[in-house]
C-alpha positions as a LaTeX table, in Angstrom:
\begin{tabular}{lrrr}
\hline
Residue & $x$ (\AA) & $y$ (\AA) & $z$ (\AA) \\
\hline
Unk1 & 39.55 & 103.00 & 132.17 \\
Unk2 & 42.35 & 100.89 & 130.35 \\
Unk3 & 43.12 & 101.11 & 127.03 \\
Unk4 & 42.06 & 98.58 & 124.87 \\
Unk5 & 44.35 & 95.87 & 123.91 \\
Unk6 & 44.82 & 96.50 & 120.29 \\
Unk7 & 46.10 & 99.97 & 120.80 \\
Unk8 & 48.68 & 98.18 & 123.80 \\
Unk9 & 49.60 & 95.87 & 120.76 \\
Unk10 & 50.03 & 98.62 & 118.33 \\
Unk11 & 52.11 & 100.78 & 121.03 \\
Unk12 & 54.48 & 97.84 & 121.31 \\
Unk13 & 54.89 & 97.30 & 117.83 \\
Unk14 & 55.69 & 100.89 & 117.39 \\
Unk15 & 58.36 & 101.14 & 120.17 \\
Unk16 & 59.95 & 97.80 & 118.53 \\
Unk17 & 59.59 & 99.12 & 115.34 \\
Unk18 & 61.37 & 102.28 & 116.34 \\
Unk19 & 64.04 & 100.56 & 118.52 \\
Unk20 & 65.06 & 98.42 & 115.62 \\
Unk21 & 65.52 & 101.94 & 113.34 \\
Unk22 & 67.47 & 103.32 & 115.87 \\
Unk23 & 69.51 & 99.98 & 116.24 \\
Unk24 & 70.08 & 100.07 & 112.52 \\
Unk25 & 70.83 & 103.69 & 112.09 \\
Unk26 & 73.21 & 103.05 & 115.23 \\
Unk27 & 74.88 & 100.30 & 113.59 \\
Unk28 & 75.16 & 101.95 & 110.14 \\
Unk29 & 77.14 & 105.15 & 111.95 \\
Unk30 & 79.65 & 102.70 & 113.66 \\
Unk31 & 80.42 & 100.23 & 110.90 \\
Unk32 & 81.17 & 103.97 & 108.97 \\
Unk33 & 83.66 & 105.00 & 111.10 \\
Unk34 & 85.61 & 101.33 & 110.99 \\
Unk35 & 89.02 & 101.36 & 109.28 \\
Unk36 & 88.07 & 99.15 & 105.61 \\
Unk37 & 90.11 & 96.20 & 105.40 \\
Unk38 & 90.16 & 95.43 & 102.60 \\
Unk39 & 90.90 & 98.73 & 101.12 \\
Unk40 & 94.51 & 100.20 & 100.53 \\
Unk41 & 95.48 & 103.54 & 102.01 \\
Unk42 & 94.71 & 106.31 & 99.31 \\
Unk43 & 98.49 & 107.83 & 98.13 \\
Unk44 & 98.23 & 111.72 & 98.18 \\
Unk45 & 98.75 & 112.75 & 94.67 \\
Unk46 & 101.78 & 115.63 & 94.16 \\
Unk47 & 100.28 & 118.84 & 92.68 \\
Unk48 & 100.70 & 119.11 & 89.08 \\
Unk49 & 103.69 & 120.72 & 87.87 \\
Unk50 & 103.65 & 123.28 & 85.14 \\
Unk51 & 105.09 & 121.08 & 82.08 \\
Unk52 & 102.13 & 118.53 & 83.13 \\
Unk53 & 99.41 & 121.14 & 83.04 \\
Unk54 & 100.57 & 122.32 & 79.37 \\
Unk55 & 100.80 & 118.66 & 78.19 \\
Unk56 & 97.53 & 118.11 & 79.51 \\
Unk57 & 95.91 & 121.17 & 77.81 \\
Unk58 & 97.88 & 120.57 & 74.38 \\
Unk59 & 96.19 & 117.11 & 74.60 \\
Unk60 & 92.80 & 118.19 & 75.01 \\
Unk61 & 93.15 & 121.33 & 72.99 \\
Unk62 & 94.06 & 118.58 & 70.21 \\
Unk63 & 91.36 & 116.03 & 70.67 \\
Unk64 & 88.83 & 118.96 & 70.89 \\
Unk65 & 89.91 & 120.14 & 67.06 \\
Unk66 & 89.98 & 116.51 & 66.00 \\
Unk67 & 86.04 & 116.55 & 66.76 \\
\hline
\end{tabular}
């Protein structure tokens, strides 16, 4: 006995359904892992040095009693 033809046409909607996730998903992963072009390269920023980390802290410690 064959199935009838609306489950065949709800089984083929299914696996097209699911193929175009998959596609999507695929798509999605690879355009991730392209180089942006139109972004500029991130500088690594020096660690802080002592003088700048009391500065910072004499600023805030200011603005904080200002409140």
């Amino acid at each position: 006995m064959s199935p009838p033809a609306n489950d065949k046409s709800k089984s083929a909607s299914l696996n097209a359904e699911t193929a175009s996730i998959q596609s999507t998903s695929t798509m999605s992963s690879l355009k991730a892992l392209l180089h942006p072009k139109n972004k500029k390269e991130k500088t690594r920023v020096p660690p802080e040095t002592m003088e700048q980390k009391t500065t910072r802290t004499e600023a805030t410690a200011t603005y904080m009693a200002m409140r």
